[in-house]
ZADO-1210 file (C-alpha; in nm, 4 decimals, padded with zeros to 6 digits):
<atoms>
<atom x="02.4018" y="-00.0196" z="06.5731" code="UNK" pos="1"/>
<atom x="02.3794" y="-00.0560" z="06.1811" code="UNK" pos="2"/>
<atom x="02.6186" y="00.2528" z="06.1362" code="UNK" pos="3"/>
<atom x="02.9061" y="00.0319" z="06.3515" code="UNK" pos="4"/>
<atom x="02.9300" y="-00.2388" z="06.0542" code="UNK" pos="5"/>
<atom x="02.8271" y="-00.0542" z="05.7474" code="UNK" pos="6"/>
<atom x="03.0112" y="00.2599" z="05.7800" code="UNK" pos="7"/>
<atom x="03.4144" y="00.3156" z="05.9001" code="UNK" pos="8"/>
<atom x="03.3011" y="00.6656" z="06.0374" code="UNK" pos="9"/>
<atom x="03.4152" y="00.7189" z="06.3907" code="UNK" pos="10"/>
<atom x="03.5165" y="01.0674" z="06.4249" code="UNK" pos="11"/>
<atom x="03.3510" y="01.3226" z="06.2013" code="UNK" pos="12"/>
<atom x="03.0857" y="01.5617" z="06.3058" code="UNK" pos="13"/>
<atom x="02.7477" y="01.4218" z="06.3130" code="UNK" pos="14"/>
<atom x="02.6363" y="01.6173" z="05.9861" code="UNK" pos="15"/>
<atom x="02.8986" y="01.4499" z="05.8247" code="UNK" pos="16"/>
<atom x="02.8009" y="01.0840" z="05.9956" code="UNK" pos="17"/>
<atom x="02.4228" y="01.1125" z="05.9231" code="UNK" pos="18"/>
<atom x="02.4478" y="01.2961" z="05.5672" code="UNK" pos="19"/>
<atom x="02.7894" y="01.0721" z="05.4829" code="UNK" pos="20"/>
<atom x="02.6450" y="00.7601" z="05.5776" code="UNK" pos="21"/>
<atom x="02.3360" y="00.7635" z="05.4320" code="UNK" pos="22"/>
<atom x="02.4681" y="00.7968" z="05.0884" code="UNK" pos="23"/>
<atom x="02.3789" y="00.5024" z="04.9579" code="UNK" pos="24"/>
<atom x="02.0408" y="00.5215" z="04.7382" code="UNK" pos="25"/>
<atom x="02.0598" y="00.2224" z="04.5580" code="UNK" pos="26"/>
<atom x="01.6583" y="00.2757" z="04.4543" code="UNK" pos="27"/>
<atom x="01.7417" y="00.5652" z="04.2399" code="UNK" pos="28"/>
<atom x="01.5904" y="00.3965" z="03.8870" code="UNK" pos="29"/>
<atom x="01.6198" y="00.0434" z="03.7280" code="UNK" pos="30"/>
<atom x="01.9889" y="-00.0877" z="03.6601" code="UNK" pos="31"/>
<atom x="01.8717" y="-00.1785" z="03.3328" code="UNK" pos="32"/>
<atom x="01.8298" y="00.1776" z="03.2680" code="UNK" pos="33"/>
<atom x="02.1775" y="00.3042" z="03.4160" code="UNK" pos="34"/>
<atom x="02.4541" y="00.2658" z="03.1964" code="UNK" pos="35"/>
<atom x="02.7095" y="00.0156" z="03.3099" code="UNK" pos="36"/>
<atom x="02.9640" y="00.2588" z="03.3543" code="UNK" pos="37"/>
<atom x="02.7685" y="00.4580" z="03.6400" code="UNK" pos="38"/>
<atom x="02.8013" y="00.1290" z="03.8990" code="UNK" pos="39"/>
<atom x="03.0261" y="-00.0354" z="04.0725" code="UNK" pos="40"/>
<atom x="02.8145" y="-00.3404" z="04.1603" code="UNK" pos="41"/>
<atom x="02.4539" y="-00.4754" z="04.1608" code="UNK" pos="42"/>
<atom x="02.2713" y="-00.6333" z="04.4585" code="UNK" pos="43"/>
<atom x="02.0171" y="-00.8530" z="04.3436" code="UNK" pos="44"/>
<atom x="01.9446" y="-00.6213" z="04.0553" code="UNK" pos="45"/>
<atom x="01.9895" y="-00.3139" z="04.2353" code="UNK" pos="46"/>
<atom x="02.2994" y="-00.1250" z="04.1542" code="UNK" pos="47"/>
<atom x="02.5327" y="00.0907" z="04.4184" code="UNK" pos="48"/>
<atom x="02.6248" y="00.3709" z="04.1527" code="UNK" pos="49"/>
<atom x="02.9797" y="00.4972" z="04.1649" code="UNK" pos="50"/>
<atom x="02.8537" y="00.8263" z="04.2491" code="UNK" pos="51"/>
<atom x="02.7645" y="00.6739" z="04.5736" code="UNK" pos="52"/>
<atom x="03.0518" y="00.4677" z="04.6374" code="UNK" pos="53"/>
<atom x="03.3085" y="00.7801" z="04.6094" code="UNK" pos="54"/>
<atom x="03.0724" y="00.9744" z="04.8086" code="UNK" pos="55"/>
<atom x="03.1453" y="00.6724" z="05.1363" code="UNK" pos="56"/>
<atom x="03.4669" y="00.6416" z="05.0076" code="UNK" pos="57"/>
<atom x="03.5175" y="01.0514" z="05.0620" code="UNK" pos="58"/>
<atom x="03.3762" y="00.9955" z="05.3869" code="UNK" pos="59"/>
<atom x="03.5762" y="00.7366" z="05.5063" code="UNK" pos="60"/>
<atom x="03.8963" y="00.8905" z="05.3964" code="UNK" pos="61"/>
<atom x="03.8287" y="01.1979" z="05.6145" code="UNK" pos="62"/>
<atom x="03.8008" y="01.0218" z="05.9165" code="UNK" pos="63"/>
<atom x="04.1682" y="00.8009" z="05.8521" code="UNK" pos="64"/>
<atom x="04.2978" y="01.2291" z="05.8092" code="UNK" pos="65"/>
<atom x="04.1443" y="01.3036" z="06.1025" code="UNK" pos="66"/>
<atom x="04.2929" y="00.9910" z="06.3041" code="UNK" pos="67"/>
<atom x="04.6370" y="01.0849" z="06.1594" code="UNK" pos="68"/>
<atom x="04.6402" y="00.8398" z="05.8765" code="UNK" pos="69"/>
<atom x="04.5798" y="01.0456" z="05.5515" code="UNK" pos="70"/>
<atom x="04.5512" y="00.7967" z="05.2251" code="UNK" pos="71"/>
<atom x="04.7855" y="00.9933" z="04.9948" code="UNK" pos="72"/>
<atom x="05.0412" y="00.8474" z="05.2491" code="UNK" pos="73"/>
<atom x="04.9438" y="00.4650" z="05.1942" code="UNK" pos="74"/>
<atom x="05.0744" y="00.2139" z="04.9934" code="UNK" pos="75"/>
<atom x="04.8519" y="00.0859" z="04.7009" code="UNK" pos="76"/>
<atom x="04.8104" y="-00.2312" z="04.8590" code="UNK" pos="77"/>
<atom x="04.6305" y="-00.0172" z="05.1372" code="UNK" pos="78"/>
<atom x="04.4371" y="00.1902" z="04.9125" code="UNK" pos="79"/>
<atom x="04.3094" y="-00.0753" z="04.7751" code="UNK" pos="80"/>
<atom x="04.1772" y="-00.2775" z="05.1153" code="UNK" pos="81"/>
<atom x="04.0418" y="00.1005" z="05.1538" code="UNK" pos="82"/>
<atom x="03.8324" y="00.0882" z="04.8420" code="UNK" pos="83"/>
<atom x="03.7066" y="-00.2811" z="04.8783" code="UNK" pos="84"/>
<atom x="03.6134" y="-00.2421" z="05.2625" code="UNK" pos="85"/>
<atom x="03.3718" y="00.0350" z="05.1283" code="UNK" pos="86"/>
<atom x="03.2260" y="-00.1331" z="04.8380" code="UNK" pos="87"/>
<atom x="03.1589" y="-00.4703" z="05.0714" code="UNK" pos="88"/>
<atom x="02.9722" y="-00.2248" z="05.3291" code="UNK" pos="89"/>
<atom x="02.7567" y="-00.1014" z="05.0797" code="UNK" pos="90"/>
<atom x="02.7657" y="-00.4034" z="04.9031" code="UNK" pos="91"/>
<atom x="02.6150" y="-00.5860" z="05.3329" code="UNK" pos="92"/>
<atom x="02.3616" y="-00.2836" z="05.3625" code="UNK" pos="93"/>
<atom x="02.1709" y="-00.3302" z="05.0646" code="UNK" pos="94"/>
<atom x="02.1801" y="-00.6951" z="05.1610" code="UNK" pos="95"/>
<atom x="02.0671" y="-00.6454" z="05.4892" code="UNK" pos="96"/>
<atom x="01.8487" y="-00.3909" z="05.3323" code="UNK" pos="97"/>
<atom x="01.6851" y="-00.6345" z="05.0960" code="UNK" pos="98"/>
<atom x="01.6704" y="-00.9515" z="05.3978" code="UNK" pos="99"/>
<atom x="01.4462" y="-00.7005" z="05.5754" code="UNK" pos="100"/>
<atom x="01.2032" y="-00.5928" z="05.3311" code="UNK" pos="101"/>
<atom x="01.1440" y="-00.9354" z="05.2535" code="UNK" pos="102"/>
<atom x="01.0684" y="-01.0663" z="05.6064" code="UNK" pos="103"/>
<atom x="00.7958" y="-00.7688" z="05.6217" code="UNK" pos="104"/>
<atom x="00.9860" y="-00.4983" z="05.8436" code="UNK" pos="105"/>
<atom x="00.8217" y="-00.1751" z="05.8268" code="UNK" pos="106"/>
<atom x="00.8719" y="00.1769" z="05.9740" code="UNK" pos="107"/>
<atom x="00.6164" y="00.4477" z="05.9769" code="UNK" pos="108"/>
<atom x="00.6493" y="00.7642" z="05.8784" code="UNK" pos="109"/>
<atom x="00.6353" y="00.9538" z="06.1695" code="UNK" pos="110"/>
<atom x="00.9098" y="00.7272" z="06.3479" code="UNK" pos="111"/>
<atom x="01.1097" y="00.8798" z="06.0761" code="UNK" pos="112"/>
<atom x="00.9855" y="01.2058" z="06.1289" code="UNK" pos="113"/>
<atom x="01.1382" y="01.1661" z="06.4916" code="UNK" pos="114"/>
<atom x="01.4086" y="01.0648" z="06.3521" code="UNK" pos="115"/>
<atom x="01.4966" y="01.3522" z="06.1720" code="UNK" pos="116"/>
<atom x="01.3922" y="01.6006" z="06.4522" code="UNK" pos="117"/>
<atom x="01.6894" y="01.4069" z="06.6440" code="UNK" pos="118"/>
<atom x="01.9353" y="01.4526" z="06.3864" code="UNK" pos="119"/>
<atom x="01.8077" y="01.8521" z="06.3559" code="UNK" pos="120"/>
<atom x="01.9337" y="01.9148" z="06.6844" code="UNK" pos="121"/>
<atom x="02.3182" y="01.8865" z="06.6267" code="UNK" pos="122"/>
<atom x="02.2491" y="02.1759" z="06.3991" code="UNK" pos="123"/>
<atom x="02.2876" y="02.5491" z="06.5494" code="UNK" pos="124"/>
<atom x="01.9621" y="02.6548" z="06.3012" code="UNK" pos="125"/>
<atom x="01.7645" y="02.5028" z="06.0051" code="UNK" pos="126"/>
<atom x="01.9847" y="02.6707" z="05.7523" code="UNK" pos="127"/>
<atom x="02.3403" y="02.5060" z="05.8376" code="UNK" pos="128"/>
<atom x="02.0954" y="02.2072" z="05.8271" code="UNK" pos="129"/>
<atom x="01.9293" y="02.2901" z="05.4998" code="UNK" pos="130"/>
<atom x="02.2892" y="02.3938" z="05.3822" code="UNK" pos="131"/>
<atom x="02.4500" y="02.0764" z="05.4603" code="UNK" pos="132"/>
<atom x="02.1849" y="01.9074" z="05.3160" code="UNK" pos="133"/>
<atom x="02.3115" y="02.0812" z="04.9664" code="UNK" pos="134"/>
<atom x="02.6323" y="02.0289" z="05.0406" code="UNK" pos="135"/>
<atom x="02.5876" y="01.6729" z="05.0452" code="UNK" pos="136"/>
<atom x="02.3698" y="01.7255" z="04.7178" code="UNK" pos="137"/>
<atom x="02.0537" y="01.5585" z="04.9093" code="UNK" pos="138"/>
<atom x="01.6846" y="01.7014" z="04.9394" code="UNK" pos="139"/>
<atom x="01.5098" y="01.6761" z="05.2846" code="UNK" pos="140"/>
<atom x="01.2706" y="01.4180" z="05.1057" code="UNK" pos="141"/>
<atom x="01.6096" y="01.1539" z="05.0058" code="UNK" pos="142"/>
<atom x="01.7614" y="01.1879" z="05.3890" code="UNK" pos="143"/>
<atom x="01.4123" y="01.0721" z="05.5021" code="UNK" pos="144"/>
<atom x="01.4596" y="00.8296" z="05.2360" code="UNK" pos="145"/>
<atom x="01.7445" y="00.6504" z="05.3615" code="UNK" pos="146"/>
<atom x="01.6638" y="00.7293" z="05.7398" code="UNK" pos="147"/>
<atom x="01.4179" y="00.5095" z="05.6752" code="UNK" pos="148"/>
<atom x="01.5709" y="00.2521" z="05.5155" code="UNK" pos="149"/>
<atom x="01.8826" y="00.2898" z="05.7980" code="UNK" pos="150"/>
<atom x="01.5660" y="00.2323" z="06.0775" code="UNK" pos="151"/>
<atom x="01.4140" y="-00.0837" z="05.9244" code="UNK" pos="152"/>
<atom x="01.7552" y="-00.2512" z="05.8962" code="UNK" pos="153"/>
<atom x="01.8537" y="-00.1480" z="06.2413" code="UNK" pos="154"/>
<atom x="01.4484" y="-00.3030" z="06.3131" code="UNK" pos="155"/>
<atom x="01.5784" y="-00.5760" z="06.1328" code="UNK" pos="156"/>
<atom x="01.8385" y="-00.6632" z="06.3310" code="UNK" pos="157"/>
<atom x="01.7199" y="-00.5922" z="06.6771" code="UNK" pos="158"/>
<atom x="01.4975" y="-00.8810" z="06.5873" code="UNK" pos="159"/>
<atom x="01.8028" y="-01.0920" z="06.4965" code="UNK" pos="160"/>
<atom x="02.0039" y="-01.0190" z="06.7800" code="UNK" pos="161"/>
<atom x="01.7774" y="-01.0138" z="07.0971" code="UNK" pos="162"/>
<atom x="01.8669" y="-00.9252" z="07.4484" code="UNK" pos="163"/>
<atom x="02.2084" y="-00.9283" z="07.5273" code="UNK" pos="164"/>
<atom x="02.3687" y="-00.9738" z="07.8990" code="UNK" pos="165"/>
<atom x="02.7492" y="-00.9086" z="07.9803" code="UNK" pos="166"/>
<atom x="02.7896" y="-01.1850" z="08.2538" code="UNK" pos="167"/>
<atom x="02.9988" y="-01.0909" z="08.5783" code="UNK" pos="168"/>
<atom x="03.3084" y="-01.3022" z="08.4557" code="UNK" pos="169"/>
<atom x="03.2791" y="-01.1058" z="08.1260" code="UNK" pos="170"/>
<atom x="03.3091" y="-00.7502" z="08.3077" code="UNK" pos="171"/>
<atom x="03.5940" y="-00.8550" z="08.5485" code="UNK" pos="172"/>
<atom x="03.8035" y="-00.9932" z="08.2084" code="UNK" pos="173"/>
<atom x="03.7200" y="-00.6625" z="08.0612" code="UNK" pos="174"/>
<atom x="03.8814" y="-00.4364" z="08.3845" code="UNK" pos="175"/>
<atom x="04.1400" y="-00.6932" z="08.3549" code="UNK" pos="176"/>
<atom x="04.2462" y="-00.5899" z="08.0313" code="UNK" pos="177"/>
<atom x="04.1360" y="-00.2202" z="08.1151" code="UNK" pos="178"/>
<atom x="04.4019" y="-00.2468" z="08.4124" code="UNK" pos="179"/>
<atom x="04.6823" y="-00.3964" z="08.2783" code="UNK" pos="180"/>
<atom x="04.6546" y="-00.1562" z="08.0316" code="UNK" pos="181"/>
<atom x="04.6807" y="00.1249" z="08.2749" code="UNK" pos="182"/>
<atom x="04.9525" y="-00.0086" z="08.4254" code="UNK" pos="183"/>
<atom x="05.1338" y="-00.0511" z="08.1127" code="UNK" pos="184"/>
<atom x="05.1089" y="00.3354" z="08.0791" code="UNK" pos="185"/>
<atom x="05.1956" y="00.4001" z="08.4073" code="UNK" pos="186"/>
<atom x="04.8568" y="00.5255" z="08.5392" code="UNK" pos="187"/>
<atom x="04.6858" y="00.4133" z="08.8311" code="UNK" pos="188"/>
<atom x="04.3472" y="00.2643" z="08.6876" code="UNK" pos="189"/>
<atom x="04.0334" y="00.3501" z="08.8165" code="UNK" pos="190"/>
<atom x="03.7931" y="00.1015" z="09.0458" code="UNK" pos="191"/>
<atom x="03.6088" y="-00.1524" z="08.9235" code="UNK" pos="192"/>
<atom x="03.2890" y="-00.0149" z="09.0385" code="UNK" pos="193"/>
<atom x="03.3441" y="00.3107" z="08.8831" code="UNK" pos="194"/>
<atom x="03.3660" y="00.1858" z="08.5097" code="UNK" pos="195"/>
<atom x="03.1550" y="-00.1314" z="08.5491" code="UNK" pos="196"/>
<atom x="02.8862" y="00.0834" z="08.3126" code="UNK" pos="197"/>
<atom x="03.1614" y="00.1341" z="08.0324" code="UNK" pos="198"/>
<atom x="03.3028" y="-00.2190" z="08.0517" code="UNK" pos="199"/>
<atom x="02.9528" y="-00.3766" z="08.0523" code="UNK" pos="200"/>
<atom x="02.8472" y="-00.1459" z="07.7493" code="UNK" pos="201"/>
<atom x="03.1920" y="-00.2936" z="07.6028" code="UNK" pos="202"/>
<atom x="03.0921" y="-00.6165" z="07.6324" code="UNK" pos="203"/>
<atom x="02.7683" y="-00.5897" z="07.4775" code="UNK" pos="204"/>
<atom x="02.8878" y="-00.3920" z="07.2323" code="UNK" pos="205"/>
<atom x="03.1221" y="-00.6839" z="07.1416" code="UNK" pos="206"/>
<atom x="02.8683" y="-00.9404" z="07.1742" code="UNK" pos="207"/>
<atom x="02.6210" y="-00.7101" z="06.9210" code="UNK" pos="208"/>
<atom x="02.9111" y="-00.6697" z="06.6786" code="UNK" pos="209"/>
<atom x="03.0002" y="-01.0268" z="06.6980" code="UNK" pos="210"/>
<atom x="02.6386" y="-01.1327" z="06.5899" code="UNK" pos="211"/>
<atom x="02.5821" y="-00.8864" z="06.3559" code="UNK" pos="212"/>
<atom x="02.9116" y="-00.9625" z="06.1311" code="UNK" pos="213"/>
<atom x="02.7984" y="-01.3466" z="06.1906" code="UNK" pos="214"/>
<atom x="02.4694" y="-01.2813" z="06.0270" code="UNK" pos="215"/>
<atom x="02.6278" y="-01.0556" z="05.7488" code="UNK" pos="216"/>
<atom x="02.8456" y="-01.3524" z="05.6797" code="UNK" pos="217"/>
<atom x="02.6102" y="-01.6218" z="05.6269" code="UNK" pos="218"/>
<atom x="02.3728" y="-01.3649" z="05.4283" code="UNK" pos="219"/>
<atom x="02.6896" y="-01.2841" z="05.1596" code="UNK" pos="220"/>
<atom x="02.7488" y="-01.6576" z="05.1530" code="UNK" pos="221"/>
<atom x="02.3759" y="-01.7247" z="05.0603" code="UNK" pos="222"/>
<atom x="02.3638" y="-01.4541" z="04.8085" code="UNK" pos="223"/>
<atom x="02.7057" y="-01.4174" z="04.6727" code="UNK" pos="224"/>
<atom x="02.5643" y="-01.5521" z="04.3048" code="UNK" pos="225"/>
<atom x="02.3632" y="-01.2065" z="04.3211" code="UNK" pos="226"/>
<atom x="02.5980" y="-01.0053" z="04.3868" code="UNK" pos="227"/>
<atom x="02.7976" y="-00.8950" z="04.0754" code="UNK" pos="228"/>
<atom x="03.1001" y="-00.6590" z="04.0859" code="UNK" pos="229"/>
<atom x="03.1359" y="-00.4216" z="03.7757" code="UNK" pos="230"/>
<atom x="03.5345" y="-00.3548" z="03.6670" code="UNK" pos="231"/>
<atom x="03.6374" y="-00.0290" z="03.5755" code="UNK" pos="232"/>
</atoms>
């Protein structure tokens, strides 16, 4: 669910989403130690290095070329929304990241051996995997890293968020929408019945995404004195 919120990535391949995504190391070394010039902001003490933040940045960029919007075509008004969308991501996971590891949420390691057998499987062979890997400049070792830290957040907010229903009245606004829609385009929508599954999975999808930008609100509020931004 994480990925949804912390990541623009809807459309590139899942080596891409998984090796993309997980960019973000912000436990590589003390900030005192980095030089100031190698961050873009701190978290509490722990920097997001610019290395990392041009690496989402890259990713993100992709997937506006490959929905038709390429950023060489935007206005610098754009570009910049682009660039600050991507550093307040980052800027929400390592706070999200930090809110767990406080309130004791733990993965073991096998979990995130699992894991990583999962994401094995979108590869034809361990080599495109193992090349990818140095594509992305990333040992096995740092993707387990940040699965890892990915799976306790996503732990984290599971807890948070709790069961979710999509109420009958909920579903039947949804095919509303879904219908006029349709109709707009001149096609003849489908029965109710037949997407209730998709419009239900909306809904809850909605309701998730609703309560998970809540609770990244009110966490930035509470902690925007540790959060410090460092100009170019």
């Amino acid at each position: 669910m994480i990925k949804r919120i912390l990541t623009g990535i809807l459309l590139l391949s899942v080596a891409v989403l998984v090796l993309g995504a997980c960019s973000n190391d912000s436990s590589k070394g003390n900030t005192e130690k980095e030089n100031k010039e190698d961050m873009v902001a701190t978290v509490d003490g722990k920097g997001i290095s610019k290395k990392d933040y041009e690496k989402e940045l890259d990713v993100l960029k992709a997937t506006y070329e490959q929905q038709g919007m390429p950023v060489d075509q935007m206005d610098d008004k754009q570009k910049e929304g682009l660039e600050k969308s991507v550093l307040d991501q980052m800027i929400n996971a390592e706070l999200l990241l930090q809110k767990a590891e406080k309130d004791g949420i733990s993965i073991e390691d096998k979990e995130v051996d699992t894991e990583l057998e999962k994401i094995k499987t979108n590869f034809e062979d361990e080599k495109q995997f193992e090349d990818t890997l140095k594509k992305n400049e990333m040992t096995e070792k740092e993707l387990k890293a940040q699965l890892k830290k990915q799976m306790t957040v996503n732990k984290y907010l599971d807890g948070k968020i709790g069961k979710l229903e999509a109420t009958d009245e909920e579903i039947q606004a949804m095919y509303d929408q879904y219908k006029q829609m349709a109709e707009m385009q001149e096609q003849k929508p489908e029965d109710l019945e037949k997407v209730k599954p998709q419009l239900e999975q909306q809904v809850l999808s909605e309701k998730e995404n609703e309560k998970i930008s809540k609770l990244v609100e009110d966490l930035r509020k509470d902690n925007e004195d540790k959060i410090k931004i460092i100009e170019a």
